[in-house]
N, C-alpha and C positions, 0 to 999 in steps of 0.2 A: 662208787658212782651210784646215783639214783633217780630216781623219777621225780620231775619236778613242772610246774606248772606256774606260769605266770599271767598275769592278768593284771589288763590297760583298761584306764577308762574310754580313750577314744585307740576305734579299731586302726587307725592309720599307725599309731605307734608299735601296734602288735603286729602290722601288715612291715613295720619298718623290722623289728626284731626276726622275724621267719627268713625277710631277704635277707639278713647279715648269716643268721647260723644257716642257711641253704649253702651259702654265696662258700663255705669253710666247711665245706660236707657235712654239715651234721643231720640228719633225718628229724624234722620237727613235722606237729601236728597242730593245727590252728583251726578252732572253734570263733569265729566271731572275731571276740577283742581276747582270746586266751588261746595262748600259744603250748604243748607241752612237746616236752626233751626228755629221753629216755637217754641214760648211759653217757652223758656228755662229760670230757674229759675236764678238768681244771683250767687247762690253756686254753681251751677252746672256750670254755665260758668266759675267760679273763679276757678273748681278745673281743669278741662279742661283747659285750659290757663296753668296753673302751671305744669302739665302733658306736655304738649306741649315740643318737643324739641326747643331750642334756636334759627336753623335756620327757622324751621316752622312759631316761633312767627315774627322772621323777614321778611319773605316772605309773613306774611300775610296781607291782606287788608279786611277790613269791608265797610257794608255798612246796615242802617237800615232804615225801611220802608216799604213801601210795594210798590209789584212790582209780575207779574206771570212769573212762570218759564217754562209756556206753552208757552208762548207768547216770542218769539226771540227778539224780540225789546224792550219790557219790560226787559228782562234779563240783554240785553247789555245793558242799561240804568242803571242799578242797578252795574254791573261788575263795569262802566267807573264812578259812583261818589262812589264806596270803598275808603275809605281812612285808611292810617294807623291806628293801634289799639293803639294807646296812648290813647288817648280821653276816648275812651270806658274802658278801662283797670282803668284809672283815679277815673270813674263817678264808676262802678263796686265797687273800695276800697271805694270812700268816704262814700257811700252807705251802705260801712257795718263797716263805722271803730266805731260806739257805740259797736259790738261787739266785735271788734278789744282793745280796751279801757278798755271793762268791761272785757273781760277772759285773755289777755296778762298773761306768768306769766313771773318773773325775775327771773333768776335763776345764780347762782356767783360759779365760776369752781376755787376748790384751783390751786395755784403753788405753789410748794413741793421743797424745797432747802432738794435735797437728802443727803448732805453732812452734814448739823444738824437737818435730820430729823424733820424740821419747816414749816409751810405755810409761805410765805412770800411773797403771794398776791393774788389777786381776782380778774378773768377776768369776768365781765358782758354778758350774756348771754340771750336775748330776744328770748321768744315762741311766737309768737300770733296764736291765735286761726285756722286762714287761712295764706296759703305761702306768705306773703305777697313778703317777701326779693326774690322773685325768681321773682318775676311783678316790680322789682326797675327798671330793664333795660327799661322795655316799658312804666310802668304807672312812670310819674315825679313826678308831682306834692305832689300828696296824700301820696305817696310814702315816699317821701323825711319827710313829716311831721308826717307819722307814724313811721321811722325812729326815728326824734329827740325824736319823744314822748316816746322809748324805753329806748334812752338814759337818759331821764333826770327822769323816774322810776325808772331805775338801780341807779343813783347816788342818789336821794330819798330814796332808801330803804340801800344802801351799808353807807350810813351817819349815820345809826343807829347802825352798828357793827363796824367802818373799825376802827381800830384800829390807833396810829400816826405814828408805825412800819409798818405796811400793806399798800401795794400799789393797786391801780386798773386799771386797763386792760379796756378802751372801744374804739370802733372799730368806725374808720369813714373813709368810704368810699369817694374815687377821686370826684366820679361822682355828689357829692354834696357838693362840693367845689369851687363852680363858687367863690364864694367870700370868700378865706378861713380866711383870718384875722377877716371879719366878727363872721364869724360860729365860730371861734373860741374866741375871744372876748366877744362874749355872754355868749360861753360856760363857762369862766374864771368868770366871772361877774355871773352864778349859781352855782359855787363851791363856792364862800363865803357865799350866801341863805341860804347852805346847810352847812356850818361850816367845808369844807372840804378844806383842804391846798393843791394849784397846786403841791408841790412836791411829794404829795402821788399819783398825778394821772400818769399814761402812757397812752399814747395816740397812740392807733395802728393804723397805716397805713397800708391800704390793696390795692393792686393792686396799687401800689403806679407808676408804668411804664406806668398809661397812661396817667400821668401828667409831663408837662415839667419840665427837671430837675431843671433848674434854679428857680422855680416860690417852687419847693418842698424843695431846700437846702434855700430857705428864709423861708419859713412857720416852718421847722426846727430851724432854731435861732430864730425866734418869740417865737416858744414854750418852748427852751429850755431859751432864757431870762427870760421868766417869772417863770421859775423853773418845769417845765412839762418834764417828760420823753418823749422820742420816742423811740417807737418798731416799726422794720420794719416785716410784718407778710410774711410767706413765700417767701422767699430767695432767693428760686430757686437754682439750678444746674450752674456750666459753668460759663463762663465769665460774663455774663448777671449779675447774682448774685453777683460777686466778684466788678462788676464797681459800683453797685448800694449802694455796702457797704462801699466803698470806698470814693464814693462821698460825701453819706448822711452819715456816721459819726451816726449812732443811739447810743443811748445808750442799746437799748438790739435788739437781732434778733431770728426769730423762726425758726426752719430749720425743716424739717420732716426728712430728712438724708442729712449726708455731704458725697460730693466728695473728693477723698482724695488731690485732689488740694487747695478746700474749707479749709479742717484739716490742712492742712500746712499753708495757709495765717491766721488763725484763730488763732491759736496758736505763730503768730507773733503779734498780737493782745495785749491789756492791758485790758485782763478781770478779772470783782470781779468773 
């Protein structure tokens, strides 16, 4: 444990961090828009973080060491080498991913074909123990690897029920697709491991807009040559949605409700 010091550019976010570590006992000291923590435990920073709003985590800078916050030029000193909280966020998860490993549980959400009252597939669903999936944005690294390692449990434990009628559902995220033929390629190459046929998997794309589209309608006939669904997860509203569906051509899409613009292009559609 050490002494560590962060700093916001707008005080509100630094006035937001003090109520979260107050609100979990932890004794903080807050100068302005910098807040410092002496002796703070690992969980307690990780649940702090994950509590954090999105802009807060972005606005915020760390810095660890020691330094007095009696002392003006020591302060400034410490203010001007914070650096972004990736790193820290990174070192945090890998720190505790044995517990992450050992309590994870999997857990498989039917889909329900209301029309012959049947299951007719299995979306994978990852708990771990601490928020990990809300620290994806800042921590990468660990992240990313506590990520796959959810996914290739889910497809481990789903090889032991899924049936050659039952599909599966597993989510992968833009933001760790720097090399997606890669990532996917391997993935392809542990579904035979696991005795499971690319046609039974769909492969859900989420937040799939913040990837260019041209680079997403290839990774799309990549997956679907090799015989893999795609689902595009939340659709959205409005034109945005209708270009997206248009483009990419999925074979299934999630909607939480349609616009009735959405109902009328949809039902021009050729759906099972």
């Amino acid at each position: 444990m050490s002494r560590r010091l962060f700093v916001f550019r707008e005080n509100i976010h630094a006035e937001e961090l003090e109520k979260i570590a107050e609100g979990v006992g932890v004794k903080v000291k807050r100068i302005q828009n910098v807040v410092i923590m002496d002796n703070i435990r690992d969980e307690e920073l990780i649940y702090i973080f994950t509590e954090l709003s999105e802009n807060a985590l972005k606005d915020m800078r760390i810095y660890e060491g020691n330094f007095r916050e009696e002392s003006c030029q020591s302060l400034i000193k410490a203010v001007a080498r914070a650096e972004p909280p990736e790193s820290l966020i990174d070192k945090l998860i890998f720190n505790n991913l044995g517990k992450v490993f050992v309590d994870t549980k999997i857990f498989f959400h039917a889909i329900v074909d209301v029309r012959q009252k049947k299951i007719k597939a299995f979306e994978a669903l990852c708990r771990p123990p601490i928020k990990i999936v809300d620290l994806i944005n800042i921590g990468k690294s660990t992240s990313e690897f506590s990520e796959n390692f959810c996914r290739y449990a889910a497809l481990k434990k789903a090889s032991k029920f899924l049936g050659e009628n039952l599909l599966l559902f597993m989510n992968f995220h833009p933001r760790f697709l720097k090399d997606p033929f890669k990532v996917f390629g391997d993935f392809l190459s542990t579904l035979y491991t696991h005795d499971v046929k690319p046609n039974q998997i769909v492969v859900e794309l989420t937040e799939y807009e913040e990837l260019d589209i041209f680079a997403v309608k290839n990774l799309i006939y990549f997956l679907k040559s090799e015989g893999v669904k795609v689902a595009l997860d939340d659709v959205g509203s409005g034109y945005s949605g209708l270009f997206y569906l248009s483009e990419l051509n999925p074979d299934i899409i999630k909607i939480d409700e349609l616009t009735e613009e959405q109902r009328r292009y949809l039902e021009s559609w050729k759906l099972d």
